[in-house]
C-alpha positions in Angstrom: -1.6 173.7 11.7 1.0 176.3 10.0 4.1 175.5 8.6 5.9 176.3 11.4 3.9 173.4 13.8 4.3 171.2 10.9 8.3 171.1 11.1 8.3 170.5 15.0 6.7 167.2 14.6 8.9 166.8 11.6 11.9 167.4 13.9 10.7 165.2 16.8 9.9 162.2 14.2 13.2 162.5 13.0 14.8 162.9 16.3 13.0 160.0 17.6 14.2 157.4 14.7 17.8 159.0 14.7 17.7 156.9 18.1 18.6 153.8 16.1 18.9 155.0 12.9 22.6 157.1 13.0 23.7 159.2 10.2 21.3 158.8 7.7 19.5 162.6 7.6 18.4 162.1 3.9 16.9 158.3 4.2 14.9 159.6 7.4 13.7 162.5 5.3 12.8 160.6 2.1 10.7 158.0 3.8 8.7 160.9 5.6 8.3 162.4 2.3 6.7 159.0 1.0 5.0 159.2 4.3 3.6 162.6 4.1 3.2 161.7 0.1 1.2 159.0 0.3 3.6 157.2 -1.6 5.3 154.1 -1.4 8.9 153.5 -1.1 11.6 150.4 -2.5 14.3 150.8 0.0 17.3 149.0 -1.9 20.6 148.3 0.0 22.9 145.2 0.8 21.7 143.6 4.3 22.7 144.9 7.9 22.3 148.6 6.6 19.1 149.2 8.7 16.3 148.9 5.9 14.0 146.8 8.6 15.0 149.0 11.7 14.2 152.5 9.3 10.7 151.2 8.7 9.8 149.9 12.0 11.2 152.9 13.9 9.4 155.2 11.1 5.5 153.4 12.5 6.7 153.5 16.2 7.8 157.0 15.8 4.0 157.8 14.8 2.3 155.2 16.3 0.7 153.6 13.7 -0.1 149.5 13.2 2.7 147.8 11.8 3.1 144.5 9.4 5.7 142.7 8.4 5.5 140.1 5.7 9.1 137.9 4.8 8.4 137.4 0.8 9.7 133.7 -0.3 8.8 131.7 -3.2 5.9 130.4 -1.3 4.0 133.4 0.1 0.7 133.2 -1.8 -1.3 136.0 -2.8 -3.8 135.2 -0.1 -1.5 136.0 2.0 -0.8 139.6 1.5 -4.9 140.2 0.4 -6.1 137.8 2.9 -9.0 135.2 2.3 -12.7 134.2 2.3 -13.9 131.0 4.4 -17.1 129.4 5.3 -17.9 129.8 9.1 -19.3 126.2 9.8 -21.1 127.5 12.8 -22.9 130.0 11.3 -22.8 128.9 8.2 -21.9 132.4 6.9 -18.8 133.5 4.8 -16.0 135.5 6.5 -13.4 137.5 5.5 -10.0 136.7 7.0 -7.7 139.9 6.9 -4.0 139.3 5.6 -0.7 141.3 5.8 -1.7 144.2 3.7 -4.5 145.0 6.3 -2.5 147.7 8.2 -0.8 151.3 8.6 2.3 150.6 7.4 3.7 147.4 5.7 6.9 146.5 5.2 7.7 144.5 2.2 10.7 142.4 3.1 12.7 141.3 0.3 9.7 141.7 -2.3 11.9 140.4 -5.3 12.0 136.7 -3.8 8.7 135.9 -4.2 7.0 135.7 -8.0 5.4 138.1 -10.0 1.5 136.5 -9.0 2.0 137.8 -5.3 3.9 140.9 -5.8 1.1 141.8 -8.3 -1.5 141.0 -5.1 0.3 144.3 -3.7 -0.7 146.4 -6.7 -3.9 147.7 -5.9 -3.3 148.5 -2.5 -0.5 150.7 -3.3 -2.6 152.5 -6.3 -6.1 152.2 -5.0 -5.9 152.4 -0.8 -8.1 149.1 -1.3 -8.3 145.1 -2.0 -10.9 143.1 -3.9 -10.7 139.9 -2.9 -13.7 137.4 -4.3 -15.7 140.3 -5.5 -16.1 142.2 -2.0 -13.3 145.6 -1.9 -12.2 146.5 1.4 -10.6 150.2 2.2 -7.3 149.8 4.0 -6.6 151.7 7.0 -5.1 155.4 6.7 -2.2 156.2 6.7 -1.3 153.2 4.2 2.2 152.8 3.3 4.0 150.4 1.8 7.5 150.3 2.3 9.4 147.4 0.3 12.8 146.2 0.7 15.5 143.9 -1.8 18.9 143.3 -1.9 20.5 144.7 -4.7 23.5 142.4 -5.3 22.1 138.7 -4.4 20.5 137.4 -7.6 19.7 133.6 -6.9 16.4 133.0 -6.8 15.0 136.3 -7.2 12.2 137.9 -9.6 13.2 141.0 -10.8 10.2 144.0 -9.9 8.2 144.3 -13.3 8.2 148.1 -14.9 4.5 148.4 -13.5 4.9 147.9 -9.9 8.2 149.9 -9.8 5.7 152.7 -11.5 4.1 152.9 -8.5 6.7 153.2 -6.0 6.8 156.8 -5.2 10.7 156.9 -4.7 13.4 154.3 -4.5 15.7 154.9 -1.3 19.1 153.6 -0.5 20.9 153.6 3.1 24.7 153.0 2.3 27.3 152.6 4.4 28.0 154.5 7.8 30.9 156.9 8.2 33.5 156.3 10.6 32.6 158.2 13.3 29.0 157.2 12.5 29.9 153.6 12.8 31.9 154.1 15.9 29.1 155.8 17.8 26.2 152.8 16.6 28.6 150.6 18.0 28.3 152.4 21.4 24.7 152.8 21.3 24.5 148.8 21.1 26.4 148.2 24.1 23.0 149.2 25.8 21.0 147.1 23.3 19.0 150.0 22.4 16.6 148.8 19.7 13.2 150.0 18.3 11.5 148.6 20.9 12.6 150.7 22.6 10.9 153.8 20.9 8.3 155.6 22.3 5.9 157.7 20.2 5.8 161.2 19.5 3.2 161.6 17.3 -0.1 160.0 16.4 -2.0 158.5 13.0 -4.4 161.2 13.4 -1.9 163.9 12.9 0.2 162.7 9.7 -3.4 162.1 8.2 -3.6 165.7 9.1 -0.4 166.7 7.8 -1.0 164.5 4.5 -3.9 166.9 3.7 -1.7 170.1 4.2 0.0 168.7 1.0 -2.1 169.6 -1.2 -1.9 173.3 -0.1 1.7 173.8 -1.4 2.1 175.9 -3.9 3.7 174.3 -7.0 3.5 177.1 -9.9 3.3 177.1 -13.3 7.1 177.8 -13.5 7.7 174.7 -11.4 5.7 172.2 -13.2 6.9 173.1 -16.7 10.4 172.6 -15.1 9.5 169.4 -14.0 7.4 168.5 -17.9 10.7 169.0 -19.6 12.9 167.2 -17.3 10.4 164.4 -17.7 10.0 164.8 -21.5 14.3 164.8 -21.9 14.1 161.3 -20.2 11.7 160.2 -23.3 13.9 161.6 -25.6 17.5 160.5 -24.4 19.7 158.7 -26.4 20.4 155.9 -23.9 17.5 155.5 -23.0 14.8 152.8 -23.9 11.4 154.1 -21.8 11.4 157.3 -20.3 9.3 159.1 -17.1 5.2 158.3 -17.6 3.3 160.8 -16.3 3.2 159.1 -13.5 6.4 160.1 -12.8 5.7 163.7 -13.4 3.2 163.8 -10.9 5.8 161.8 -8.3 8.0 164.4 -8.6 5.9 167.3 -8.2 4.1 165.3 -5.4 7.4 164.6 -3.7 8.9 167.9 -4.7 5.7 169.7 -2.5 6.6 167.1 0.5 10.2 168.1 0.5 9.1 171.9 0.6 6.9 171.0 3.4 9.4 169.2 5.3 11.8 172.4 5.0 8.8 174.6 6.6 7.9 176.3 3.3 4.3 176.6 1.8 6.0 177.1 -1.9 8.3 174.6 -3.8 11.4 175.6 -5.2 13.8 174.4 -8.5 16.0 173.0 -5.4 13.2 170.6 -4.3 12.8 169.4 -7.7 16.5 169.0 -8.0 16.6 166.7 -4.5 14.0 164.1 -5.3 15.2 163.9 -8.7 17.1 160.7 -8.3 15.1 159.2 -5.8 12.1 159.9 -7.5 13.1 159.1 -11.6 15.8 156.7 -11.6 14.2 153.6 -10.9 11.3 154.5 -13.2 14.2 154.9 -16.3 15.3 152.0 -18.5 19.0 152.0 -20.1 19.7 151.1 -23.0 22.1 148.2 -22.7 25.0 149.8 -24.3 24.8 152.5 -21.7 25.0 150.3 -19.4 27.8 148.8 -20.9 29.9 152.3 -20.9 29.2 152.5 -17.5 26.7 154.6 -17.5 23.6 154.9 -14.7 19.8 155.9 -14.9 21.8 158.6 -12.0 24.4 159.8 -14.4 21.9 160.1 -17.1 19.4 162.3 -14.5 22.4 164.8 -14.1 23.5 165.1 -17.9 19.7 165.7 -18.0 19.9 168.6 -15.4 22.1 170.3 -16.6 20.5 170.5 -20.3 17.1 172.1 -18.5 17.2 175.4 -17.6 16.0 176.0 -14.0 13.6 178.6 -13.6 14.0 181.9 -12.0 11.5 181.6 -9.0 10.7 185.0 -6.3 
């Protein structure tokens, strides 16, 4: 499948989510990214902006399985791993598959339960796998998770710990409609149209397909010593406390190659780099608190940070 191919069923993915999802180009194409990535993404916005509806009409779109789990101080890692019981019949033990056992999860509100059951998530995002009483189990491909919070509402919530925000590929928020935006979703729910109503216009099999052609991207040298110093200011910043692992230097090449693919190009550019950034490296960053007290952001610290690197000169 050439580039070309490759940007049609981009087109008609994003065509088919823009159904419900109005006026929000660059959320549809980060979560693809993720997609296409095989990365994971924290969606973070204030409720009613269409987190849920973006993830469900993302695994409708391609017609993958679909979980949902509702994190509350009670969900139990067995929950999202799943379980091991004696059959009395046959006196055998059996593996009972939980949440996590699917195509693409959604992680609703994943800061309201503790840290013991958001850790249960943490090899399945890393590894593509469980281990649960000793026995691993290979989760189905694709396998992304895409987790949601509310950024304002802090009763009773348990802040995501440094590791497991590591391994979110990108952090992705929705924000508020425009006008005209607003005034046409309006419209489209005096039908009721919902993601239920989505048909699909891909398959599984495909963006498995597409997920390899990743890897054929050309990143040069130029490229990812652009992205090693960007990384390497972010350790060395005044204002801030823990800079990009390499972990994060990977994401954003990884992400960087995704957005090139997306755009129909086998080759990535300074200007990928430059547009997965932020999504990419600010949630990774910790501020010093007396940044944060001048009003400064992991985002305004990412842009001082761009403009002290010089960006390459690429053919």
């Amino acid at each position: 499948m050439d580039t070309t191919e490759a940007k049609e069923i981009f087109d008609k993915i994003r065509t088919n989510i823009e159904k419900v999802i109005i006026g929000k180009p660059k959320a549809i194409n980060l979560a693809l990214i993720c997609l296409l990535c095989n990365g994971h993404a924290l969606i973070e916005d204030v409720p009613g902006l269409g987190k849920t509806t973006l993830v469900s009409a993302l695994a409708k779109s391609i017609d993958c399985s679909f979980a949902r789990i509702q994190f509350t101080p009670d969900i139990m890692p067995s929950d999202v791993t799943g379980f091991t019981m004696l059959d009395i019949k046959t006196n055998e033990k059996q593996f009972v598959h939980g949440a996590v056992m699917t195509q693409i999860l959604l992680a609703d509100e994943i800061n309201r339960t503790g840290p013991k059951t958001q850790s249960a998530l943490l090899q399945a995002m890393q590894e593509g796998q469980i281990t649960v009483d000793g026995n691993t189990y290979d989760l189905p491909r694709p396998f992304t998770v895409m987790a949601t919070q509310n950024p304002v509402e802090l009763t009773g919530t348990y802040p995501l710990p440094e590791a497991q925000l590591d391994r979110f590929l990108m952090r992705i928020t929705i924000g508020y409609p425009e006008k005209a935006d607003e005034k046409q979703i309006l419209e489209r729910n005096k039908s009721g149209i919902s993601v239920v109503d989505l048909n699909p216009v891909t398959t599984a099999d495909t963006i498995i397909a597409l997920q390899k052609q990743i890897d054929e991207i050309t990143c040069t040298d130029l490229i990812t010593d652009y992205i090693i110093e960007i990384s390497r200011k972010t350790r060395e910043h005044k204002d801030v406390v823990l800079g990009v692992s390499p972990r994060g230097s990977i994401a954003l090449m990884r992400a960087s190659m995704g957005e090139a693919f997306l755009n129909g190009r086998n080759y990535v550019l300074p200007d990928d780099v430059q547009h997965m950034l932020e999504p990419v490296l600010a949630h990774r960053l910790i501020i010093r608190s007396q940044a944060y007290a001048q009003s400064k952001t992991a985002r305004t610290i990412l842009q001082d940070i761009k403009q002290l690197v010089s960006v390459p000169a690429v053919n």
